[in-house]
C-alpha beads as a LAMMPS data file, in Angstrom:
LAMMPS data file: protein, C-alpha beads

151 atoms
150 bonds

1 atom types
1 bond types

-500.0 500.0 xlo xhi
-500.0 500.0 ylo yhi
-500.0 500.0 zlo zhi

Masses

1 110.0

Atoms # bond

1 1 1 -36.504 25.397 12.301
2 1 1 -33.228 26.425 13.065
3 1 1 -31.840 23.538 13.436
4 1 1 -33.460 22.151 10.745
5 1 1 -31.657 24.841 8.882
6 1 1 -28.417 24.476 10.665
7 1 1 -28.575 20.075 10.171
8 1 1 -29.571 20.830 6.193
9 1 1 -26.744 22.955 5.496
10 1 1 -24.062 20.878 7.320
11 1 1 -25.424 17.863 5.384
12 1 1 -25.133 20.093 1.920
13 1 1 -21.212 20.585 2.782
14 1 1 -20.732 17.434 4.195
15 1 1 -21.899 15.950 0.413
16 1 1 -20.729 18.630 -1.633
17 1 1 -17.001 18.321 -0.219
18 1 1 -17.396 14.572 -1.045
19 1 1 -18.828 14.780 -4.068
20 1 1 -15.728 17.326 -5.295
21 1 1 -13.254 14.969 -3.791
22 1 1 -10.610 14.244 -6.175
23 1 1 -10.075 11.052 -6.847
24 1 1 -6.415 10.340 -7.903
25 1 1 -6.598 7.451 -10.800
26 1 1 -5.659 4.252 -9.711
27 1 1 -5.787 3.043 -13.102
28 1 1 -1.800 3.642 -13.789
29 1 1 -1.235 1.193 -10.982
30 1 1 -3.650 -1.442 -12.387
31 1 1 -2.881 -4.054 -14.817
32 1 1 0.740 -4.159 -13.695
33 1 1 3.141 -5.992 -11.464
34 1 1 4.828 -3.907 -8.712
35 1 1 7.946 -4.868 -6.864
36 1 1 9.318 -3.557 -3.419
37 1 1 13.014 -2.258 -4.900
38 1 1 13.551 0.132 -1.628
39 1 1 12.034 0.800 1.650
40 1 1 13.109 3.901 3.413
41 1 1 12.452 4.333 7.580
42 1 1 12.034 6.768 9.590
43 1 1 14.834 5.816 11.508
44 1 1 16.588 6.431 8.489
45 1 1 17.291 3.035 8.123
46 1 1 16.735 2.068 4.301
47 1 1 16.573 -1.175 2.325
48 1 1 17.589 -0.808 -0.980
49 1 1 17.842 -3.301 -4.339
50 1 1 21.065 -5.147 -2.970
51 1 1 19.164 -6.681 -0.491
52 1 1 15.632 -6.732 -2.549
53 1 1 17.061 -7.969 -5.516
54 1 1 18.254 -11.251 -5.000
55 1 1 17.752 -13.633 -8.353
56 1 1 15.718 -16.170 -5.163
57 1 1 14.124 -13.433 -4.332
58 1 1 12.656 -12.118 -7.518
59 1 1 9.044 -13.410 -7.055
60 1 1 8.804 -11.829 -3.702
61 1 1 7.426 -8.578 -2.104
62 1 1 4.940 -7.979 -5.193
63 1 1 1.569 -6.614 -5.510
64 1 1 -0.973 -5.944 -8.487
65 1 1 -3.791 -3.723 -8.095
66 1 1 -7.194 -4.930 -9.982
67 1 1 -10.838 -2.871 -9.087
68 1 1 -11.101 -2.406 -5.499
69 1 1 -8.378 -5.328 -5.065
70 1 1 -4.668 -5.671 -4.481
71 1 1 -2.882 -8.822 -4.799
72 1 1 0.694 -10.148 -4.741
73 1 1 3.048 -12.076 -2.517
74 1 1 5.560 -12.205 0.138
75 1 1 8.355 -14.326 0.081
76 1 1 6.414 -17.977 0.644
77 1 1 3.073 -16.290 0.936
78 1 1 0.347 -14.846 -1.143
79 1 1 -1.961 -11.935 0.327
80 1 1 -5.072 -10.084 -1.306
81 1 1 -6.857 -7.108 0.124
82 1 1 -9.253 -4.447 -1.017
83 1 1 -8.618 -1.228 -1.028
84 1 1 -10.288 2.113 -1.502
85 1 1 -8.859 5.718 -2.515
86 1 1 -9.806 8.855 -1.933
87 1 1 -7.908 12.220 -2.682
88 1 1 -3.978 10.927 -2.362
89 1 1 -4.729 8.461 0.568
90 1 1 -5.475 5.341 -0.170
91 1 1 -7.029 2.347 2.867
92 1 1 -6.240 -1.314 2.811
93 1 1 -8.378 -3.157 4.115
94 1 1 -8.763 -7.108 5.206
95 1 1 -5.332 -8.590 4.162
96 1 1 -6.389 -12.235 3.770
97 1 1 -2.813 -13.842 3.632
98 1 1 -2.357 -17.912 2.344
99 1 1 0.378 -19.989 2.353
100 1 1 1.847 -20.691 6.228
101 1 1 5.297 -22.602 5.292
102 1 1 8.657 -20.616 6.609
103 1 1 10.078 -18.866 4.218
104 1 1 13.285 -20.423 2.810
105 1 1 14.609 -17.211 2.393
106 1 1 14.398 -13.484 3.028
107 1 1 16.061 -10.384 3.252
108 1 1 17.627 -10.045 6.568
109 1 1 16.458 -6.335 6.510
110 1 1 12.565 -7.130 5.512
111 1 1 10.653 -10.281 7.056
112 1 1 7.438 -11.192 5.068
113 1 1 5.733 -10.743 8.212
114 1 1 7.291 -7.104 8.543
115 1 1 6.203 -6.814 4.484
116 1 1 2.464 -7.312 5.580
117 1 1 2.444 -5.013 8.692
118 1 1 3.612 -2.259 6.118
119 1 1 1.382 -2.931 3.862
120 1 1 -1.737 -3.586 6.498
121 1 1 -1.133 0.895 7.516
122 1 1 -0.429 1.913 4.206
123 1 1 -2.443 5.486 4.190
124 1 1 -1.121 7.088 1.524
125 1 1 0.458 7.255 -2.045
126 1 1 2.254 8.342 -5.015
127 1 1 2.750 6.844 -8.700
128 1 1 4.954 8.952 -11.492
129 1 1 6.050 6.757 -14.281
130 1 1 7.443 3.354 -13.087
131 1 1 7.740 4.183 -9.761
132 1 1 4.542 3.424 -7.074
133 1 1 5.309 4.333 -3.928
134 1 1 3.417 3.347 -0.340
135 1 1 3.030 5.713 2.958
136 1 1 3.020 3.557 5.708
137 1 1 3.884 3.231 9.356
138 1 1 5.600 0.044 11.039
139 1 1 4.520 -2.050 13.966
140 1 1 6.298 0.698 15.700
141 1 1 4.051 3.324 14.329
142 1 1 7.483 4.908 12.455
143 1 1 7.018 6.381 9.423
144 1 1 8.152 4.041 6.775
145 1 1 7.503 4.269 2.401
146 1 1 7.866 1.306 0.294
147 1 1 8.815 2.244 -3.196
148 1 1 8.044 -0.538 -6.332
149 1 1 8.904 -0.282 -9.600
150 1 1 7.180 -1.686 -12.687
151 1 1 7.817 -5.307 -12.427

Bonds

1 1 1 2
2 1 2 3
3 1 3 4
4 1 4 5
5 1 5 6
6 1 6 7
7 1 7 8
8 1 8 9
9 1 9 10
10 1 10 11
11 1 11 12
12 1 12 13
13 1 13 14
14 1 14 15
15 1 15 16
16 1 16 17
17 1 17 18
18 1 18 19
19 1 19 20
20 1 20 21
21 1 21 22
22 1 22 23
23 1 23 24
24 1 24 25
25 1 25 26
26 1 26 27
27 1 27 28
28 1 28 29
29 1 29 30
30 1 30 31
31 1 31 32
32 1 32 33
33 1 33 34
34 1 34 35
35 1 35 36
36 1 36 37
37 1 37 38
38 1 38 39
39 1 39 40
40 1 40 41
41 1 41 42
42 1 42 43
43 1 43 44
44 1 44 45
45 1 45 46
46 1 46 47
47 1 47 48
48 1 48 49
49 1 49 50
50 1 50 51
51 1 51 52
52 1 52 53
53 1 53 54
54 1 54 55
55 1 55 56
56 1 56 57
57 1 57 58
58 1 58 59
59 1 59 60
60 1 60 61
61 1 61 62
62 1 62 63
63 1 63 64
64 1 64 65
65 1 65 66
66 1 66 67
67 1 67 68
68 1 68 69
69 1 69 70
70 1 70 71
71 1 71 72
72 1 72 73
73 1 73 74
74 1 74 75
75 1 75 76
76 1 76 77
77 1 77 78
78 1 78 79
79 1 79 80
80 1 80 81
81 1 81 82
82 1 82 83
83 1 83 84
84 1 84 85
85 1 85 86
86 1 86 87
87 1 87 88
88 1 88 89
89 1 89 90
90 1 90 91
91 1 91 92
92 1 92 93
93 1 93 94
94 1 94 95
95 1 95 96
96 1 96 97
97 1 97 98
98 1 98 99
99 1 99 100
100 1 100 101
101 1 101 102
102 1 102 103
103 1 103 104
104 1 104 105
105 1 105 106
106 1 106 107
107 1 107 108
108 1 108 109
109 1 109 110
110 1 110 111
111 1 111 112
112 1 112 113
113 1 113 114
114 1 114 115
115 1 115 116
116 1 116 117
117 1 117 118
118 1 118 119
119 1 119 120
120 1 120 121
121 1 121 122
122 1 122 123
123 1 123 124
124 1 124 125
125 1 125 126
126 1 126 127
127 1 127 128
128 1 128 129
129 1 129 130
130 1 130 131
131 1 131 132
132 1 132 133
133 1 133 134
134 1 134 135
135 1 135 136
136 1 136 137
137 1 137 138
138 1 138 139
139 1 139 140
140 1 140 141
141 1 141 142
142 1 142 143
143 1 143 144
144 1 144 145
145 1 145 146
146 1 146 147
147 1 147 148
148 1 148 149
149 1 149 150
150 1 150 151
């Protein structure tokens, strides 16, 4: 019986801290175009809009979140994903990328592939205004943030 008690109890928590879980709403991201305008590192090493904002460049490094789905492109590929979000954290999952030609160009300081890898550990975020910005780690496990504006 005790343990009966003990399992019942633990189970109560377990669903009432879900249940109160606050859920940020990912409904100011949706419906909109984001694009990668600065990417800071850990390293310290950060990317900004001279190299991200090239006019051959300007349908690259973009995502859209839609229900449960994010999708966008690369440089010469496009990518979609679902997601889920709980509190401030947010999981992508199952980046399904199409497209496999070389990109003509890219940003010496960001490869597409590096773009995905980012994107792939993204664990946490932020949106104010027209600024969404992604908590991620690189294929380094370094601390990294991508940070899109309002396309």
């Amino acid at each position: 019986m005790k343990h009966f008690c003990a399992l019942a109890i633990g189970a109560l928590c377990i669903f009432t801290t879900l249940g109160c879980a606050k859920k940020i709403d990912d409904s100011q991201a949706a419906s909109k175009e984001w694009r990668v305008v600065e990417i800071r590192k850990e390293s310290g090493v950060k990317i900004g809009p001279e190299s991200l904002m090239d006019r051959e460049l300007k349908d690259s490094f973009i995502i859209a979140f839609e229900t449960n789905r994010i999708t966008g492109a690369g440089v010469s590929s496009r990518f979609s994903a679902t997601y889920a979000i709980i509190d401030d954290s947010i999981t992508i999952f199952a980046i399904k990328i199409t497209g496999s030609a070389a990109p003509i160009k890219e940003p010496i300081e960001l490869k597409e592939r590096e773009f995905f890898t980012l994107l792939k550990n993204v664990y946490r975020w932020t949106i104010a205004s027209d600024k969404l910005t992604l908590f991620t780690k690189d294929g380094g496990g370094k601390e990294a943030a991508l940070i899109f504006k309002e396309r």
